[in-house]
C-alpha positions as a Markdown table, in Angstrom:
| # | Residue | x | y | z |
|---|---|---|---|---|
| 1 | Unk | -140.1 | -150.6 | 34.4 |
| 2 | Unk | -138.4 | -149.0 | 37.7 |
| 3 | Unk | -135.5 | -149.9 | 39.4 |
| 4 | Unk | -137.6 | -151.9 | 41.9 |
| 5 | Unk | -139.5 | -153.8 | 39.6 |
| 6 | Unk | -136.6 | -154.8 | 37.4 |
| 7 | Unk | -134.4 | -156.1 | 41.0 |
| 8 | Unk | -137.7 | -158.1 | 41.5 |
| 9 | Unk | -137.9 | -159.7 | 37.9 |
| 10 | Unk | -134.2 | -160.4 | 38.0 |
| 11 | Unk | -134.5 | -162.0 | 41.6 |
| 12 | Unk | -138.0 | -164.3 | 40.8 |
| 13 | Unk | -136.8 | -165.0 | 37.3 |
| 14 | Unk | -133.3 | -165.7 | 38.1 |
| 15 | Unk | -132.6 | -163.4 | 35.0 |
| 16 | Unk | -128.8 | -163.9 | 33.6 |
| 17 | Unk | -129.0 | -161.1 | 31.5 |
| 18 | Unk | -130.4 | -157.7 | 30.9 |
| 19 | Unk | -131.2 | -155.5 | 27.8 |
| 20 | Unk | -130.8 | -151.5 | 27.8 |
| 21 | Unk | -132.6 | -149.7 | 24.8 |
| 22 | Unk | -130.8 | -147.0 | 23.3 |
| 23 | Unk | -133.0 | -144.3 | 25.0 |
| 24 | Unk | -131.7 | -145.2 | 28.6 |
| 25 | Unk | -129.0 | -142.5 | 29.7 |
| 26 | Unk | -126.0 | -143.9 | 31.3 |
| 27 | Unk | -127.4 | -143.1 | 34.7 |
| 28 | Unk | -130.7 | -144.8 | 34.7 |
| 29 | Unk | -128.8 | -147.8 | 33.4 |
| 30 | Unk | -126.1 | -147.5 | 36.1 |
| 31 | Unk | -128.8 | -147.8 | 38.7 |
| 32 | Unk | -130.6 | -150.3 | 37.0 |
| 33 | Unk | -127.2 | -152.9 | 36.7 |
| 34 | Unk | -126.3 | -152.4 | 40.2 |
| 35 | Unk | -129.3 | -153.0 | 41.4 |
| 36 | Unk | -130.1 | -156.4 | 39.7 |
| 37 | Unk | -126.2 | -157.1 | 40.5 |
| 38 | Unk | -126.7 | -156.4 | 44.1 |
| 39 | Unk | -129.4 | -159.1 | 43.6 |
| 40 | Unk | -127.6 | -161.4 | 41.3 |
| 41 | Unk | -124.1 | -160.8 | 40.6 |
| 42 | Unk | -123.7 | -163.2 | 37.7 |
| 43 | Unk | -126.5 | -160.8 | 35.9 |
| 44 | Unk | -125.0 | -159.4 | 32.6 |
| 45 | Unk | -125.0 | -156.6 | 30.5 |
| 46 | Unk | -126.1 | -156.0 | 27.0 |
| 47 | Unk | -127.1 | -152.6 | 25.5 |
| 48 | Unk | -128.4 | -151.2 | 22.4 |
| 49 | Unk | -127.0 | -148.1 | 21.4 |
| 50 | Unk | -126.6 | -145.2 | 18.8 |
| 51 | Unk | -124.8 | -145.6 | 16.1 |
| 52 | Unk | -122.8 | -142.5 | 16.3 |
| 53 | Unk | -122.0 | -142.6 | 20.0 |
| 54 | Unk | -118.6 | -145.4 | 19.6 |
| 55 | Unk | -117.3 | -143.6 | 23.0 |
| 56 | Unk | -120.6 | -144.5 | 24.7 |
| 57 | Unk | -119.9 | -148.3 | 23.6 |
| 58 | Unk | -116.5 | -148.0 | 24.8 |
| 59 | Unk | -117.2 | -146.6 | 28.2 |
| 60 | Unk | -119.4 | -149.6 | 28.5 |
| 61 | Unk | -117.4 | -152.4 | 27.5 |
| 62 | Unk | -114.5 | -151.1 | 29.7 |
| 63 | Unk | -117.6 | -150.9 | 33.0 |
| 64 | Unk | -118.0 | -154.6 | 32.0 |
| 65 | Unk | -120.9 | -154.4 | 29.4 |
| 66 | Unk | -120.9 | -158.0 | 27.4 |
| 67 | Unk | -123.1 | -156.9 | 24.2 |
| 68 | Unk | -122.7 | -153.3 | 22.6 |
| 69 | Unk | -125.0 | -153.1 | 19.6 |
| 70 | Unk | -126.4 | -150.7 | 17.0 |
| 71 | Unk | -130.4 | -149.9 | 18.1 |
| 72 | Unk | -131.3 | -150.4 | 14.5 |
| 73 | Unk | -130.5 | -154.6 | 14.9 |
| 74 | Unk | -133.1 | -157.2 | 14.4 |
| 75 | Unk | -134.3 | -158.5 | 18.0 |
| 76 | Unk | -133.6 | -161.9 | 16.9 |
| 77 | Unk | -129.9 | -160.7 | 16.1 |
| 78 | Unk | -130.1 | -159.4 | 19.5 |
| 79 | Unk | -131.3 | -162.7 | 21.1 |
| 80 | Unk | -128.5 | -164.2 | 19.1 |
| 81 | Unk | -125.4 | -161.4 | 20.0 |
| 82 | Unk | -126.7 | -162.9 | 23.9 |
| 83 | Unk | -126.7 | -166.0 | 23.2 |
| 84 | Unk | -123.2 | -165.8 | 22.0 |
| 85 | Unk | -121.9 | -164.1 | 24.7 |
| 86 | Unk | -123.0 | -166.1 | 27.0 |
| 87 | Unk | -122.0 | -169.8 | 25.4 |
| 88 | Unk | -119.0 | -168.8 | 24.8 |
| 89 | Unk | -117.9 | -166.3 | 27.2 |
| 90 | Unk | -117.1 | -163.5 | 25.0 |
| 91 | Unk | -117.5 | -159.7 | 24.6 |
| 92 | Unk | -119.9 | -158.6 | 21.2 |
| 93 | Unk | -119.8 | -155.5 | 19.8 |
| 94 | Unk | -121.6 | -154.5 | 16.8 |
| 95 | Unk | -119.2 | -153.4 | 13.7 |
| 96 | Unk | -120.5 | -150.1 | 13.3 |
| 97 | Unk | -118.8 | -149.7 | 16.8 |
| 98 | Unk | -115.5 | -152.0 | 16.6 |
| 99 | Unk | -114.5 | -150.0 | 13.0 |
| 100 | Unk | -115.2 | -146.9 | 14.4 |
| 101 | Unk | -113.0 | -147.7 | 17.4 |
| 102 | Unk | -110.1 | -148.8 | 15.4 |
| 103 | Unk | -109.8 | -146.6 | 12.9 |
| 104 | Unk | -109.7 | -144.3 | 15.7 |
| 105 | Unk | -106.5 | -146.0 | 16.8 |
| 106 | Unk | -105.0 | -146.6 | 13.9 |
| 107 | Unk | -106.6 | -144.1 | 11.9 |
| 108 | Unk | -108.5 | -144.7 | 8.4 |
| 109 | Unk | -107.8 | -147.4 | 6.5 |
| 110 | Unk | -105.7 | -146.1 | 3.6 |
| 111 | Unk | -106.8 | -146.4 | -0.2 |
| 112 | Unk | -104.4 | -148.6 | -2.1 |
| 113 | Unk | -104.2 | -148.7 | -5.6 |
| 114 | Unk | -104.3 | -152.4 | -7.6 |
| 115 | Unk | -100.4 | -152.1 | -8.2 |
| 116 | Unk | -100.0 | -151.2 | -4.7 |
| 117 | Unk | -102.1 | -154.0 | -3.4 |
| 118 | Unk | -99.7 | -156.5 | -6.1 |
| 119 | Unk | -96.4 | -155.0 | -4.6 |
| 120 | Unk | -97.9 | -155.3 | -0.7 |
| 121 | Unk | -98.8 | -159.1 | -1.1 |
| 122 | Unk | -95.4 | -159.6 | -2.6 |
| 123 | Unk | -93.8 | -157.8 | 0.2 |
| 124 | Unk | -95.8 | -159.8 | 3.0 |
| 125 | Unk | -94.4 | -163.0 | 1.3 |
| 126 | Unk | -90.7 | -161.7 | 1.9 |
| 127 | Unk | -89.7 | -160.8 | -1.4 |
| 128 | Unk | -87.2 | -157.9 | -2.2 |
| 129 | Unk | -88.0 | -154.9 | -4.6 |
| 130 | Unk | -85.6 | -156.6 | -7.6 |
| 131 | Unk | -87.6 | -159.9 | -7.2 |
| 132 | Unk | -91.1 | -157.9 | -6.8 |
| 133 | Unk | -90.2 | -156.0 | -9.9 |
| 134 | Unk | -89.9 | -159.4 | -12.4 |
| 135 | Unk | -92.6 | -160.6 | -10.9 |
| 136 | Unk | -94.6 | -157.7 | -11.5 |
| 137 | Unk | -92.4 | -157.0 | -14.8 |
| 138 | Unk | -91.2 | -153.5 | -14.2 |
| 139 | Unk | -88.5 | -151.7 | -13.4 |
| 140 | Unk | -86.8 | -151.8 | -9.8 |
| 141 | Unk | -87.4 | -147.9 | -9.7 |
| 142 | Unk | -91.2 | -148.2 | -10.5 |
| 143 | Unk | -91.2 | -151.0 | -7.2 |
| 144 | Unk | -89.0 | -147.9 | -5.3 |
| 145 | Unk | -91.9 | -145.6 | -6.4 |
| 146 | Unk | -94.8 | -147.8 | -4.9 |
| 147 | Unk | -92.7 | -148.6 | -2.3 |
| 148 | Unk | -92.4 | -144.9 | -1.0 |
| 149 | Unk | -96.3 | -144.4 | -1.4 |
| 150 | Unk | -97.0 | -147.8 | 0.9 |
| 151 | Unk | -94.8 | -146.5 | 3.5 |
| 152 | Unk | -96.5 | -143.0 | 3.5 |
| 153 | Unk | -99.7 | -143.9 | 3.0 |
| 154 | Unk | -99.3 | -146.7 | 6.2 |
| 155 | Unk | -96.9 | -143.9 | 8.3 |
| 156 | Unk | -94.3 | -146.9 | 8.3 |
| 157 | Unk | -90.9 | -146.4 | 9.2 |
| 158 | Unk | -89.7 | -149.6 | 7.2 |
| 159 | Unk | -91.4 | -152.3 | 5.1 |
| 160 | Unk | -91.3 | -154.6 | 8.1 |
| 161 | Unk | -93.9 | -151.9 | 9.6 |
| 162 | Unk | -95.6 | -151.5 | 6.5 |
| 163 | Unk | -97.0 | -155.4 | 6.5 |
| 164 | Unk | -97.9 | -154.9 | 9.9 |
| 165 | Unk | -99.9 | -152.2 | 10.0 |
| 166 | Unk | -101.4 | -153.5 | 6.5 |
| 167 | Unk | -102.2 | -156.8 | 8.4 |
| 168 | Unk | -104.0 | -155.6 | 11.2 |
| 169 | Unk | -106.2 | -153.4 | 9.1 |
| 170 | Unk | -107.0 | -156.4 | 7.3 |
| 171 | Unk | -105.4 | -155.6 | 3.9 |
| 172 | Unk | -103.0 | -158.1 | 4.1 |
């Protein structure tokens, strides 16, 4: 489909949104949104993309894409990504993207051991290391020892910054 066929589809069909496969370059779909904005400005955005191209997905979503997702999705997880956006006003972006973005930002998600994972949910709930070592039942200077791998392993400063970047990586 040209540009001047998809500016007539959108304008007889009243469309609200429209779909670009992953094998559109970022020009053609350039043209292809302002043209069926220039149309209908309430027309949205939703594009399938490649799995390995997270900056592509980010470029959109900041040009005011609503639904970035991996090419590889079921249509009828496409139709329902849409359908989403649209009820409820709200941005979608596939996983593969939205992990790949963070962990940009906050860089990989540390491995944690089991006793590190016991001495982290201990520590989110406020406890000190002499009360997180008879829970645990060991020493204070095992606790110390964990202690200094948490905050090396999370970049942390403190143990304050140590829950919080634990929380918002989603291991805590």
């Amino acid at each position: 489909m040209d540009r001047d066929d998809l500016i007539s589809v959108v304008h007889s069909r009243q469309a609200d949104w429209i779909l670009a496969g992953a094998e559109l370059d970022d020009g053609d779909i350039q043209c292809f949104f302002a043209g069926a904005n220039a149309v209908r400005e309430s027309v949205r955005l939703a594009i399938l993309g490649h799995r390995q191209d997270w900056r592509r997905c980010d470029r959109w979503m900041r040009r005011g894409c609503r639904v970035y997702l991996d090419e590889s999705v079921e249509p009828r997880h496409t139709v329902a990504a849409i359908r989403a956006a649209h009820t409820l006003g709200v941005n979608v972006v596939d996983r593969v993207f939205s992990e790949t973005v963070r962990e940009r930002a906050t860089g990989p998600t540390p491995h944690l051991t089991r006793r590190e994972r016991d001495v982290l949910d201990l520590l989110r709930r406020g406890l000190r290391n002499r009360e997180i070592a008879g829970a645990l039942f060991v020493s204070e200077n095992t606790i110390e020892y964990h202690m200094r791998h948490l905050l090396s392993k999370f970049s942390a400063r403190n143990r304050l910054e140590v829950v919080e970047r634990a929380t918002s990586l989603g291991l805590a």
